[in-house]
C-alpha positions as MATLAB code, in Angstrom:
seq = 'XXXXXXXXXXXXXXXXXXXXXXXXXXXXXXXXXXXXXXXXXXXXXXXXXXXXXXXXXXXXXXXXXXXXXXXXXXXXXXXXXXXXXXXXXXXXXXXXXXXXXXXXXXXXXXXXXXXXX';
ca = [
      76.758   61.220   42.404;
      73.121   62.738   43.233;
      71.254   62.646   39.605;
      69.984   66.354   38.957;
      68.126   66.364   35.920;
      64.331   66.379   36.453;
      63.452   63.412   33.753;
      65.255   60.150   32.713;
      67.719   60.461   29.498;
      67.882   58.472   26.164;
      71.011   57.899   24.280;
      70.234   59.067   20.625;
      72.013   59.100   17.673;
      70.685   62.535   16.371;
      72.276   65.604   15.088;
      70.576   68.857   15.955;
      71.431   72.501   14.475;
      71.458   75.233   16.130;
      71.005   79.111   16.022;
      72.585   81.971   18.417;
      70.072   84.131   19.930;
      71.395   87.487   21.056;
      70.113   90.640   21.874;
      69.807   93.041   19.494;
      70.916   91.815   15.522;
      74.193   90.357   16.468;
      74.706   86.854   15.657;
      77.383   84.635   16.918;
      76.680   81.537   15.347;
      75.068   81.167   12.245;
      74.435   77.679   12.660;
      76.261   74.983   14.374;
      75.761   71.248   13.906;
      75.759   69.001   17.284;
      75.925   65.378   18.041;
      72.904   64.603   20.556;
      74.026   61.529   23.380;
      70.988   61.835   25.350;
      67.608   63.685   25.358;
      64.593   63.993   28.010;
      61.278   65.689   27.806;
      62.863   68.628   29.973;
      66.575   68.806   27.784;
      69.627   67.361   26.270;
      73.403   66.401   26.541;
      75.027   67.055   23.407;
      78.982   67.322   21.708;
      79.726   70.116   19.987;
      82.953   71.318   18.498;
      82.349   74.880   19.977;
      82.471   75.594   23.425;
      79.298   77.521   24.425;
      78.364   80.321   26.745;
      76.598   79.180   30.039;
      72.909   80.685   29.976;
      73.006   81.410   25.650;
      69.725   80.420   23.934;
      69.922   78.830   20.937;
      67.162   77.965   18.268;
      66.967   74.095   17.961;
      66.409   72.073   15.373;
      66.177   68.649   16.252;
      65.085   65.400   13.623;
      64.081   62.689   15.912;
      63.570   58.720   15.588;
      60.485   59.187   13.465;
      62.137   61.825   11.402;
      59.957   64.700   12.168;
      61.964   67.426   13.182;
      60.871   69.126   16.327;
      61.792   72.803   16.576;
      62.235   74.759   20.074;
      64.658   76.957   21.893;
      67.423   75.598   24.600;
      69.331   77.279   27.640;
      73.179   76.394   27.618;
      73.095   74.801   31.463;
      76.871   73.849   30.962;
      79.199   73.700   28.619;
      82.709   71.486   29.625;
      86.055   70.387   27.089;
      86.138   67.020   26.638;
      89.044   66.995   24.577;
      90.894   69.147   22.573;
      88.122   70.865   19.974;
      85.207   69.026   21.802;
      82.420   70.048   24.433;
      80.422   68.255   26.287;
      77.028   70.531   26.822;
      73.946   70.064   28.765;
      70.957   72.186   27.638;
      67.123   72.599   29.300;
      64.298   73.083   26.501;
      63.363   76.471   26.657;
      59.238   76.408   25.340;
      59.125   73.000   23.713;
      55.286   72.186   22.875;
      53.882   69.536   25.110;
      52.978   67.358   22.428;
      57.014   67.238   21.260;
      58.055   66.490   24.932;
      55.126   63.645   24.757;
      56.331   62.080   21.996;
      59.917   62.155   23.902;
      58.339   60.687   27.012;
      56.132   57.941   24.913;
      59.338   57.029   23.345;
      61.205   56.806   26.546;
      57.895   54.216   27.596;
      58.448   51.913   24.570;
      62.482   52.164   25.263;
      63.490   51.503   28.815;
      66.406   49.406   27.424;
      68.064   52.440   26.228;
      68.403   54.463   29.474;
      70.877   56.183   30.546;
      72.735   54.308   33.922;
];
């Protein structure tokens, strides 16, 4: 299968919350915790127990390795059941500051064993 994503992937054991954004005051989901598998500079794969809408933004918080927590907004890219109440989603950072996707790429640098095949 022809890779697609624009930047290599780390597996991650993270948990990330995140926020509906809709138009107007309406409000989905309040807040929805996710298991991260693997994160780039450019987005993330991620379980959730929801499925979610193809094309939703969400705001994202996300506590990496060195426990900072790195705050941005995602695009739902897809969103597929992997089981009976689980999703497997793929998300693009929407606006993540350049020095958050550095420290993603440096960590990728001091990392390679942990990339995704």
């Amino acid at each position: 299968m022809k890779e697609k994503r624009n930047s290599r992937r780390l597996d991650l054991d993270v948990s990330i919350e995140l926020e509906r954004l809709d138009h107007g005051d309406l409000t989905t989901v309040k807040m929805l915790k996710v298991d991260v598998l693997d994160m780039s500079g450019t987005g993330m794969g991620f379980r959730s127990t929801q499925s979610l809408e193809k094309g939703a933004l969400y705001n994202t918080r996300i506590q990496i390795w060195t426990k900072e927590v790195l705050e941005t907004v995602i695009r739902i890219v897809y969103c597929k059941q992997d089981g009976e109440n689980d999703y497997r989603c793929g998300a693009t950072f929407v606006g993540l500051v350049e020095s958050d996707a550095l420290k993603i790429n440096i960590y990728q640098m001091l990392n390679p064993e942990e990339e995704e095949e």
